[in-house]
Backbone as ProteinMPNN parsed JSONL, in Angstrom:
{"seq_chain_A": "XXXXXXXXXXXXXXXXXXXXXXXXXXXXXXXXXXXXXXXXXXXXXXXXXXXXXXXXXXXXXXXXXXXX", "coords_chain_A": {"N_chain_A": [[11.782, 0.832, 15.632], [8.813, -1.115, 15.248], [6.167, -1.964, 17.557], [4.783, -4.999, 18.121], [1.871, -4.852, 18.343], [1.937, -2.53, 17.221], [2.758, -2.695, 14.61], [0.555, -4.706, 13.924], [-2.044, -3.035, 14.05], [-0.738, -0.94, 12.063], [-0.716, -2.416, 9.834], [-3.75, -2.846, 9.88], [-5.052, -0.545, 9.48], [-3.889, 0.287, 6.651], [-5.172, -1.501, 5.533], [-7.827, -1.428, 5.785], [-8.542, 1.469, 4.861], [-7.112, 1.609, 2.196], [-8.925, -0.737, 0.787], [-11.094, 0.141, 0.919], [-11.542, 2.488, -0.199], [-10.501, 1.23, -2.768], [-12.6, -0.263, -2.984], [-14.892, 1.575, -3.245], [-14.218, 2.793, -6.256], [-14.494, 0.69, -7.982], [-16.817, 0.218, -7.545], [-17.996, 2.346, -9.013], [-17.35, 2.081, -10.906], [-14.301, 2.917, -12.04], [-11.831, 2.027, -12.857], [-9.36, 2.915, -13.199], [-9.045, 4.064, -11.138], [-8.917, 2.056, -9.128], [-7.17, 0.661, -10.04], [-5.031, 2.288, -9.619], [-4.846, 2.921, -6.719], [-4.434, 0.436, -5.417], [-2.064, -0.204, -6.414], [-0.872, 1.897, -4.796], [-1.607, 0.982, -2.097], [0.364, -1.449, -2.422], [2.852, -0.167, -2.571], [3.05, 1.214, -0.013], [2.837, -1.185, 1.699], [4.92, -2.239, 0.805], [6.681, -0.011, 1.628], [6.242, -0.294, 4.18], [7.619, -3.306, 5.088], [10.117, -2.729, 3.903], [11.089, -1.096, 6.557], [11.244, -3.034, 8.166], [13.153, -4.177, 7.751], [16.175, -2.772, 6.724], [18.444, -3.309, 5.719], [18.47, -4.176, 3.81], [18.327, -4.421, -0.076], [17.611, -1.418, -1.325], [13.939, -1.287, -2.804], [13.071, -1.194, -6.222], [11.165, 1.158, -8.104], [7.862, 0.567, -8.729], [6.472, -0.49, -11.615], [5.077, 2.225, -13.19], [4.76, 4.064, -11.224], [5.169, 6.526, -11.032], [3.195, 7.96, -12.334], [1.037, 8.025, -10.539]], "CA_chain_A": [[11.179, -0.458, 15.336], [7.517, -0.672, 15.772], [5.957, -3.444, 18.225], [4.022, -6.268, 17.26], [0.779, -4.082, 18.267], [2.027, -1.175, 16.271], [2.314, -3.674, 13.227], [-0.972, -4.66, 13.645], [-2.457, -1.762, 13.746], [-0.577, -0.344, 10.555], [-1.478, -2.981, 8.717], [-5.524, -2.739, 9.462], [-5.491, 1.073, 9.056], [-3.204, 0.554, 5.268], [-5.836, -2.586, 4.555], [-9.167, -0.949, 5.611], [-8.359, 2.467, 3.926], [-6.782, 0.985, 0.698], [-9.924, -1.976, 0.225], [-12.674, 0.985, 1.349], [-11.016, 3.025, -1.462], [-10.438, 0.271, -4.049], [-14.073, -0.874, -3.531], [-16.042, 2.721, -3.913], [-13.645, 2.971, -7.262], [-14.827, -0.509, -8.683], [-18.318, 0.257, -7.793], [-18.003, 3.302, -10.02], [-16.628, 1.969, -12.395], [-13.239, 3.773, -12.105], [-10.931, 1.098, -12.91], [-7.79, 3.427, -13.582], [-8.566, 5.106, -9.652], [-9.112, 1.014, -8.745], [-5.666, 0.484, -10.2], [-4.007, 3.549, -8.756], [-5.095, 2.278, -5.307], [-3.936, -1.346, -5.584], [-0.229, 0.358, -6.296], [-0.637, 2.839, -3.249], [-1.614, -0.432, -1.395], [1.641, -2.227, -2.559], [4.066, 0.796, -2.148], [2.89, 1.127, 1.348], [3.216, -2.451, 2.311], [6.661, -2.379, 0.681], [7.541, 0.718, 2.545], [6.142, -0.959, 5.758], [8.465, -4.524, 5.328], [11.14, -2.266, 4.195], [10.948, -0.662, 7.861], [11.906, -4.422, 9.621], [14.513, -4.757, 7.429], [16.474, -1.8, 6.465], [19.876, -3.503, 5.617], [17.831, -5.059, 2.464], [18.48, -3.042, -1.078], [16.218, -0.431, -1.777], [13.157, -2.013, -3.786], [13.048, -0.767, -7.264], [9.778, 1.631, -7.81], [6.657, -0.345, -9.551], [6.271, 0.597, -12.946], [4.058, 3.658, -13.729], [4.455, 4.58, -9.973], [4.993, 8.534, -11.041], [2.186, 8.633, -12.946], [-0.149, 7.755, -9.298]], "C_chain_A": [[9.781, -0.497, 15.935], [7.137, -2.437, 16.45], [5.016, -3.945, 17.08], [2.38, -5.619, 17.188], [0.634, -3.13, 17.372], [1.909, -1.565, 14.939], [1.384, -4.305, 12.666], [-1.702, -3.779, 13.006], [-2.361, -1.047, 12.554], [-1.226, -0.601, 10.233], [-2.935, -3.194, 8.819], [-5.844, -1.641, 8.989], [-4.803, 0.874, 7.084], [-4.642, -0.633, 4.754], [-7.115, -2.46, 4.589], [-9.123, 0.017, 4.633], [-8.223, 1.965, 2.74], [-8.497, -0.096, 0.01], [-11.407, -0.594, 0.631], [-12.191, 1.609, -0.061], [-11.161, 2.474, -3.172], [-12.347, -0.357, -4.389], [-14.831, 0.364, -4.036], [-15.277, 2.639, -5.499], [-14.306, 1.645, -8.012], [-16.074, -0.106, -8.656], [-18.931, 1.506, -8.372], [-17.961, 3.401, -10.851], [-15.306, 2.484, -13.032], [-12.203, 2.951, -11.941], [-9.066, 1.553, -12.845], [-7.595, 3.834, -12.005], [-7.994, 3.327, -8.829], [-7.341, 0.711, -8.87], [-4.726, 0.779, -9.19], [-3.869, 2.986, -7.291], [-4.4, 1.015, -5.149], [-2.568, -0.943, -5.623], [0.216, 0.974, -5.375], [-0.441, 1.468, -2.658], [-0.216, -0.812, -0.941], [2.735, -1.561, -2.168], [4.019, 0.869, -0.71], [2.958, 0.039, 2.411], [4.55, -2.518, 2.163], [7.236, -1.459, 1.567], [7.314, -0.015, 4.162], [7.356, -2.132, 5.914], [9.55, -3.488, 5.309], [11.854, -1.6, 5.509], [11.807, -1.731, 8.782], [13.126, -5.036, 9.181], [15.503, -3.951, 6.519], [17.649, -2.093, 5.743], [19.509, -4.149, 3.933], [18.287, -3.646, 1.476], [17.293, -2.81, -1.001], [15.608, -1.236, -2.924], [12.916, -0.872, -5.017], [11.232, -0.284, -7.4], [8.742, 0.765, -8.832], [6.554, 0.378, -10.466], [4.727, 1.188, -13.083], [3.491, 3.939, -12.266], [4.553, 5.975, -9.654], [3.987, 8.626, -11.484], [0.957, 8.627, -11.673], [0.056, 9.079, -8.624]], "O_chain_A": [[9.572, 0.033, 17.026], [7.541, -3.547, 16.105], [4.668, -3.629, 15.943], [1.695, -5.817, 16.185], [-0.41, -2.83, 16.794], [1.159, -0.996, 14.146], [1.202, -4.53, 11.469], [-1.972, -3.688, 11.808], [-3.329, -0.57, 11.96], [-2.284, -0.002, 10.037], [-3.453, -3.739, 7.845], [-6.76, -1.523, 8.174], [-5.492, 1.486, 6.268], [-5.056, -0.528, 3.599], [-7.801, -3.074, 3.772], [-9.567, -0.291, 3.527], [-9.264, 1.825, 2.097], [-8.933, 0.007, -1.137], [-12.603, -0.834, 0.465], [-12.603, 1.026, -1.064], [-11.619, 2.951, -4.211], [-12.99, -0.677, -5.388], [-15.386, 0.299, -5.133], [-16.198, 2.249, -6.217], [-14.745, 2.099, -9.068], [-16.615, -0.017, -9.758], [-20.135, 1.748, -8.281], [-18.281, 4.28, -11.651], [-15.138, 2.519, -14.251], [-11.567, 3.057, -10.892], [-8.043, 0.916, -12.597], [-6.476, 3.958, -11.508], [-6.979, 3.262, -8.136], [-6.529, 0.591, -7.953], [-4.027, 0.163, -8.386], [-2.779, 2.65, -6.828], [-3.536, 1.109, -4.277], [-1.855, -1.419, -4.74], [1.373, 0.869, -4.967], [0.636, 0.873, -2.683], [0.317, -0.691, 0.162], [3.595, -2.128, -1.495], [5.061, 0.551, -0.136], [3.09, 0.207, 3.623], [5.326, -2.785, 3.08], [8.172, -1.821, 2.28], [8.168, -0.164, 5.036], [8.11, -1.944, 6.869], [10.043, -3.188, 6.397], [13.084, -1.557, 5.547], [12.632, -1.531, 9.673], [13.864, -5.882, 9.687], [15.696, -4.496, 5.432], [18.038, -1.164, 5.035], [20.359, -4.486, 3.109], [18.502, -2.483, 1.815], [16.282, -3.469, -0.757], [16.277, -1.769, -3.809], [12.588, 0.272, -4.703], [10.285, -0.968, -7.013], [9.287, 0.355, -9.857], [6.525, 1.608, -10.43], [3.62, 0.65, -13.068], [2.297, 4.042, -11.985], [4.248, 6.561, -8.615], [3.459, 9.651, -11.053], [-0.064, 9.268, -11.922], [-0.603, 9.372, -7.627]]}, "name": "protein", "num_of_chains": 1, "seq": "XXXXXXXXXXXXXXXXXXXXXXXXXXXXXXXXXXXXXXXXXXXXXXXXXXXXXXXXXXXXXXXXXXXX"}
């Protein structure tokens, strides 16, 4: 179980990386990488909650999450 610091922390390192990412891709014009990113994002937040609460069902994968 990760502390309340450690949960911090994730979540600035998953929300700097992901929004540094998602922005060079927009300001490229690379809307499909812009996408792709925005779904990493989400999978990685989901895997993070899923973490504090393990007894929950497994979340069903986001559609067109093989093709990333």
């Amino acid at each position: 179980m990760l502390t309340k610091d450690q949960l911090a922390a994730e979540l600035k390192r998953i929300a700097t990386t992901q929004i540094s990412d998602i922005t060079r891709a927009v300001k490229e014009g690379q809307k499909a990488i812009a996408l792709n990113e925005v779904r990493d994002m989400a999978q990685r937040l989901n895997r993070l909650a899923d973490a504090f609460s393990p007894k929950a069902p497994a979340r069903p994968a986001t559609e067109g999450a093989e093709a990333a």
